[in-house]
C-alpha positions in Angstrom: 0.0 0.0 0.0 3.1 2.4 0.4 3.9 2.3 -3.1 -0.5 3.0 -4.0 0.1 6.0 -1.3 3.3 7.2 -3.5 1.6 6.9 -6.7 -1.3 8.3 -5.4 0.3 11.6 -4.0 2.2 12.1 -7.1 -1.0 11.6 -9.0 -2.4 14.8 -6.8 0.7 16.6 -6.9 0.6 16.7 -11.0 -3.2 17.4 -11.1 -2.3 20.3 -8.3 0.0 21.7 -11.1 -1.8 21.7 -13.6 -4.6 23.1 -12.7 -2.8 25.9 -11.0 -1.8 26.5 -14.7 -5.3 26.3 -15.9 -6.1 29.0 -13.1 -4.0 31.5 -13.9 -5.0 31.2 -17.7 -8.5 31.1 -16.2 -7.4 35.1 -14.9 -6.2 36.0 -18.0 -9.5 34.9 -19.6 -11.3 37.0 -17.0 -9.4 40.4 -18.1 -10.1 39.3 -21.6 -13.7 39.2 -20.9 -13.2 42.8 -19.4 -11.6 44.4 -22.3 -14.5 42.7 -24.3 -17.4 43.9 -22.6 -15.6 47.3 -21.5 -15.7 47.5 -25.9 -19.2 46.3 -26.0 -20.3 49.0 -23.3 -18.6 51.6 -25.7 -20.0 50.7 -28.7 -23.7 50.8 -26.9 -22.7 54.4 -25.4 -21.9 55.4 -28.7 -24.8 54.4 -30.7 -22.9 52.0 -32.9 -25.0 49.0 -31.7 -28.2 48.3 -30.2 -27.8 46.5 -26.7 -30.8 44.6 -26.8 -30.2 43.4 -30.5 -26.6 42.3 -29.4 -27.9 40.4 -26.1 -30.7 38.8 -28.6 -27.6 37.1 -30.7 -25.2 36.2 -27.4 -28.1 34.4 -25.9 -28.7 32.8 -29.6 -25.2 31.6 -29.8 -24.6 30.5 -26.3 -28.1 28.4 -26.6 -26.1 26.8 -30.1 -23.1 26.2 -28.1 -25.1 23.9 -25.0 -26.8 22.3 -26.9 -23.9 21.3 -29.4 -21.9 20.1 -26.4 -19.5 22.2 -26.7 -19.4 24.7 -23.4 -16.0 25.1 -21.7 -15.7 23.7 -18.6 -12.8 22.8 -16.6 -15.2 21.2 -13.7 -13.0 22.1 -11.0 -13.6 24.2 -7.5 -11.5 24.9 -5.0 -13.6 26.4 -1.9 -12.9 29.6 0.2 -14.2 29.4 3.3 -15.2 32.8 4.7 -13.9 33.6 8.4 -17.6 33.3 10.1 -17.3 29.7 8.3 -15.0 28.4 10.5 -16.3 28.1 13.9 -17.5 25.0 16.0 -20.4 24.6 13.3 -23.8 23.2 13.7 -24.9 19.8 16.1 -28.1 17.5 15.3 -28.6 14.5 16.7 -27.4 12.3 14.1 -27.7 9.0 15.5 -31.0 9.1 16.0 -32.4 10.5 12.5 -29.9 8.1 10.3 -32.1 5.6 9.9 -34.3 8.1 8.3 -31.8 10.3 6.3 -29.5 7.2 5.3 -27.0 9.7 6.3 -27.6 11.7 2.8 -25.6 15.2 4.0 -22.4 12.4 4.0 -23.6 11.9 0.2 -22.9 15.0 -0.9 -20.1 16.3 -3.0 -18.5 19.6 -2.3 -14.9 21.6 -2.9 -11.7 21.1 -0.4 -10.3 24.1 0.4 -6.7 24.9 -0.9 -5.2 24.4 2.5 -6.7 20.9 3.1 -5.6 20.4 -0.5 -1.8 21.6 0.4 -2.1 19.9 4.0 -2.5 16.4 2.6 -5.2 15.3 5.7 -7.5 12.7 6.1 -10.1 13.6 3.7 -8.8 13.4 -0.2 -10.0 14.4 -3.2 -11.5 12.9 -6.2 -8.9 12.3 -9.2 -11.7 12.3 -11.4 -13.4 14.8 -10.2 -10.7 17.7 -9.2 -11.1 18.9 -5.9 -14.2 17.6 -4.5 -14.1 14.9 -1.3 -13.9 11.6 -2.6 -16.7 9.0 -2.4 -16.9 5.3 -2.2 -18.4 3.0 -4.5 -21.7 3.0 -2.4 -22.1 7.0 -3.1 -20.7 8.1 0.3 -17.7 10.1 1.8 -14.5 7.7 1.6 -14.0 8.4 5.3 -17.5 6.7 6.6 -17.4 3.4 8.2 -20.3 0.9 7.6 -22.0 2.2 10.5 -22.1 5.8 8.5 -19.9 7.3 11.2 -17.5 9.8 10.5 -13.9 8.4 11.2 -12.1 12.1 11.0 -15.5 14.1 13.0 -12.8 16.3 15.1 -10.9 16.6 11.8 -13.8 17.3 9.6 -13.9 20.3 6.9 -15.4 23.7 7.9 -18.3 22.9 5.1 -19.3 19.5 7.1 -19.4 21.5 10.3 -21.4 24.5 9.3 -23.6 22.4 7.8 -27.3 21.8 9.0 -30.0 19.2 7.8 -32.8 21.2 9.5 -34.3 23.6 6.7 -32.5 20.8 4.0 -36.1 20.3 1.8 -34.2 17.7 0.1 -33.4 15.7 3.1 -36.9 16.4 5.1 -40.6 17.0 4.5 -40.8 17.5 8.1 -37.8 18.0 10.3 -39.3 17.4 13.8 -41.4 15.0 13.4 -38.3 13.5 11.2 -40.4 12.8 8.1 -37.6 11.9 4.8 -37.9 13.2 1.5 -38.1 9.6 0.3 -38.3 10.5 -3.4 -35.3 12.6 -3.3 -33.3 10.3 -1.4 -34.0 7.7 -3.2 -33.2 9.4 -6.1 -29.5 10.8 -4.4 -28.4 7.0 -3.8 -29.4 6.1 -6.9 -26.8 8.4 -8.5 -23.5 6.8 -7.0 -20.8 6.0 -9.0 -17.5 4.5 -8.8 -14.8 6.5 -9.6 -10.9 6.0 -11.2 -9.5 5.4 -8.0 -12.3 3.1 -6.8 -11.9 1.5 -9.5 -7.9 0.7 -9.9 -8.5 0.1 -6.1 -10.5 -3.1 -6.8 -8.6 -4.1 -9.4 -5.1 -3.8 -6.9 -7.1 -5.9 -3.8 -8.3 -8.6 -6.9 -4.7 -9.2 -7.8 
């Protein structure tokens, strides 16, 4: 497993490259953008074009471009957590409702930060899926045990602790009297998928 751990942090260490690369072309896109819609804003001041006509076209050729599949996307996040966002966080008696909930709030995917990125802790990210938290095969976090406990709580990302399940509509119709939102929850677990390193995994413990 020390050689999987190797592989796997020089993996990470590549991806970590190059998508700092892609950010920073990412910024120089942004002042591009700027000069073009500084020009745009110009030409409307001046009477050369007609801002409605010209938003009528964009809208036209950005509808084109979805639907041909061919939208830009990098699908990668890095999160910035906020200083009010890193406090104790939020407490609900989980024990008692995961029988209800299945424990969906552990389904869900969200950004690492760039320090937990840097830091290399507990929780990693998904290779295929640049920097989200990682899930099993079985559509939860990689750091749940079978009981849905979390093995890293006092380590746990600022995101997991300011979370709350109490106004979540998707996880209850009814909070207190712990009613589920059946439908969407069973429509959340149905969505799990294994990922790249999920996958080589099995192969490796096969072997």
């Amino acid at each position: 497993m020390d050689r999987l751990d190797e592989l796997e942090r020089q993996v990470e260490g590549g991806n970590l490259f190059a998508h700092s690369a892609l950010t920073e072309q990412a910024g120089r896109l942004n002042e591009a953008a700027a000069v073009v819609n500084g020009l745009v804003g110009l030409l409307i001041q001046r009477g050369l074009i007609e801002g409605e006509e010209l938003l009528a076209v964009v809208d036209s050729v950005r509808e084109q471009t979805t639907r041909a599949g061919e939208h830009a996307t990098l699908g990668v996040m890095v999160r910035k957590d906020r200083p009010d966002e890193v406090g104790p966080g939020n407490d609900v008696d989980c024990a008692t409702r995961l029988p209800h909930c299945r424990g969906a709030c552990c389904s869900f995917h969200f950004p690492l930060s760039v320090a937990e990125i840097e830091a290399g802790g507990p929780l990693k990210w998904d290779l295929a899926r640049p920097y989200y938290n990682r899930h099993n095969t079985d559509g939860y976090c990689h750091k749940l045990d079978a009981e849905h406990g979390c093995t890293i709580y006092d380590e746990r990302p600022s995101v997991c602790r300011q979370y709350t399940c109490v106004d979540d509509s998707r996880i209850w119709k009814d909070f207190d009297a712990m009613i589920p939102n059946t439908e969407w929850l069973d429509e959340n677990f149905s969505r799990a998928e294994r990922g790249p390193v999920e996958i080589f995994m099995d192969a490796h413990q096969r072997d």
